[in-house]
C-alpha positions as CSV (number, residue, x, y, z in Angstrom):
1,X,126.7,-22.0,209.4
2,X,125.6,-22.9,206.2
3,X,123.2,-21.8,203.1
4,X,120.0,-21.4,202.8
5,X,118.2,-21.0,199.4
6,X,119.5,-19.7,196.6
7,X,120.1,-15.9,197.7
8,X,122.6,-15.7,199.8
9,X,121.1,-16.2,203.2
10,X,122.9,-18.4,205.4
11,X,121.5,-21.0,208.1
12,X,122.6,-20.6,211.9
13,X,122.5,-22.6,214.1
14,X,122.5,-20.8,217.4
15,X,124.5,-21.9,220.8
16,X,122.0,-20.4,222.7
17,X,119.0,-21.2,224.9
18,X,116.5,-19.8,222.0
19,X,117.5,-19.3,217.9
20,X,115.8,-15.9,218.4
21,X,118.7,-14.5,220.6
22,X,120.8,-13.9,217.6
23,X,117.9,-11.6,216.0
24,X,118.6,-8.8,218.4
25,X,122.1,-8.6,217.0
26,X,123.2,-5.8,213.8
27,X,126.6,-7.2,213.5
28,X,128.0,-10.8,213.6
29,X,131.9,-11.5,213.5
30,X,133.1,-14.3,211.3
31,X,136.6,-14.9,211.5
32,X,137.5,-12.1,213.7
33,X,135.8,-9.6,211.0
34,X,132.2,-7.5,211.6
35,X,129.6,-8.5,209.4
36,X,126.5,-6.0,209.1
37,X,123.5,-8.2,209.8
38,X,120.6,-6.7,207.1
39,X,117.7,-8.9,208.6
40,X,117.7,-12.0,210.9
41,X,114.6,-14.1,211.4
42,X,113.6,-17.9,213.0
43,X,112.9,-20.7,211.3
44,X,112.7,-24.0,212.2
45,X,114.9,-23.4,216.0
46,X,117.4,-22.4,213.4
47,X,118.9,-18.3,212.5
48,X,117.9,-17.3,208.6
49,X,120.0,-14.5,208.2
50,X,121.0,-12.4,205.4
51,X,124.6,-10.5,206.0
52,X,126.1,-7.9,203.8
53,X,128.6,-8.9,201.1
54,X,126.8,-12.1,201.0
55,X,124.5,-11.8,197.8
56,X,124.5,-15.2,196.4
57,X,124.6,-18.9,196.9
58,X,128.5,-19.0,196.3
59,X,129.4,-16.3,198.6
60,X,127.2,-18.2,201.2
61,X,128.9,-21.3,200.3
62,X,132.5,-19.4,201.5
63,X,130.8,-19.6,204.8
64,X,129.6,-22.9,205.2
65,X,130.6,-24.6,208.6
66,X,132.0,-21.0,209.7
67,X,131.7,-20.6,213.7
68,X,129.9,-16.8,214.4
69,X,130.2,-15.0,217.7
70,X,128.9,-12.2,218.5
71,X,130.2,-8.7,220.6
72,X,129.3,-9.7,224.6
73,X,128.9,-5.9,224.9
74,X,126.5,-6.2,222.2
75,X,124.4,-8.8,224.6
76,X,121.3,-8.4,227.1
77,X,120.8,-10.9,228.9
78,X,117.6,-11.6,231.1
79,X,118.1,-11.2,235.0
80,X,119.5,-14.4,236.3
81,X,120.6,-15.8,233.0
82,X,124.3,-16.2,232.2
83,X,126.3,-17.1,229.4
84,X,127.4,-20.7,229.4
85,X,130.8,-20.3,229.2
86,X,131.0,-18.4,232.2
87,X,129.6,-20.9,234.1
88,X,132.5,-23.7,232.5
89,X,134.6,-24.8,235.2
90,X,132.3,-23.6,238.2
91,X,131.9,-25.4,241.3
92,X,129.1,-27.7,241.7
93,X,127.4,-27.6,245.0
94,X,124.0,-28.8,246.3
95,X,121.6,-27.5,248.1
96,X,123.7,-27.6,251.2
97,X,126.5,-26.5,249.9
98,X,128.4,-30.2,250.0
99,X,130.8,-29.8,247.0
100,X,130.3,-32.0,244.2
101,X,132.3,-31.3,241.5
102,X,133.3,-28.9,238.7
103,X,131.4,-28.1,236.0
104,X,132.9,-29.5,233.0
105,X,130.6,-29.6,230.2
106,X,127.4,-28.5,229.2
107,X,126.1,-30.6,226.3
108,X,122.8,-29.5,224.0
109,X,120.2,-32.2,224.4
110,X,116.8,-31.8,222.7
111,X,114.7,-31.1,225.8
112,X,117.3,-29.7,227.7
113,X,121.0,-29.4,228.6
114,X,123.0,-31.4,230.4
115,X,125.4,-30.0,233.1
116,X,128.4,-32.7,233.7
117,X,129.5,-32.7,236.6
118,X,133.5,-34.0,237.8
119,X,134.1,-35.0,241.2
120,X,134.5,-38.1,243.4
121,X,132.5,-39.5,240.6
122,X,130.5,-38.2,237.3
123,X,127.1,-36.4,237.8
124,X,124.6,-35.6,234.7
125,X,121.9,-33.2,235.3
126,X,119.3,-31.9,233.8
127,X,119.4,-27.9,233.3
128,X,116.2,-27.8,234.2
129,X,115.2,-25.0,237.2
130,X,113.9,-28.5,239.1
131,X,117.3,-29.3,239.1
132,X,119.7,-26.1,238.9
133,X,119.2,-23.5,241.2
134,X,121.5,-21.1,240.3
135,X,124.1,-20.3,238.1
136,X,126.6,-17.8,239.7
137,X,129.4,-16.5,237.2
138,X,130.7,-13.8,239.3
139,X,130.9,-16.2,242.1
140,X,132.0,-19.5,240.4
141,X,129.3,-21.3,241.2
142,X,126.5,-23.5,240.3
143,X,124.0,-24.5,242.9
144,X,121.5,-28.0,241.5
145,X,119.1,-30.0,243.5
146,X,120.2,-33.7,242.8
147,X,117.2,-36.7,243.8
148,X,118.4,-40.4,243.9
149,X,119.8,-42.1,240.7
150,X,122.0,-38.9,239.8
């Protein structure tokens, strides 16, 4: 988190597939504390929002590099979408099924995420629906479509 302008609306940037995820959200939590959300808006793949008890630069300022979660109930997320730390530490299996690893990272990458992969050796892969197949959280398990090189 950090400021943005000089009335005490901050700058988010969101751990999420789209910035405008967080806009569906009336309450934020800042170090374990809920935070009314008065208005949230997208600019620039980045959150503008404007959060009660925050009415100037300085009080902004008190948040700066602050990490903000949100309430899971809170969340709706779209049929076949998960959240990404559910998926951390799945198995990895192709098409198949030959095991291939365990999911241990998932690293932000301007045109898409990268899933690493540990096993016999390390795999990088594209989150791309070319390449993942499915992402099980109930199940443990991610399902990818790897071509030669990976």
């Amino acid at each position: 988190m950090n400021t943005h302008g000089v009335r005490g609306e901050v700058r988010i940037q969101p751990w999420a597939d789209e910035a405008a995820f967080l806009t569906r959200f009336r309450r934020f939590y800042i170090d374990g504390a809920a935070v009314k959300v008065r208005a949230c808006r997208v600019h620039k793949d980045m959150c503008i929002a404007s959060l009660e008890g925050v009415e100037d630069v300085n009080a902004a300022m008190a948040l700066k590099g602050k990490v903000l979660f949100i309430d899971r109930e809170d969340a709706r997320l779209p049929a076949g979408t998960v959240f990404l730390q559910d998926i951390l530490g799945a198995k990895v299996v192709d098409e198949s099924g030959r095991e291939l690893g365990v999911l241990e990272d998932i690293v932000p990458e301007p045109a898409a995420s990268v899933l690493v992969v540990k096993g016999q050796r390390e795999i990088l892969i594209p989150d791309v629906p070319a390449f993942v197949l499915k992402k099980d959280a109930d199940a443990g398990v991610v399902t990818v479509r790897l071509i030669d090189g990976m």
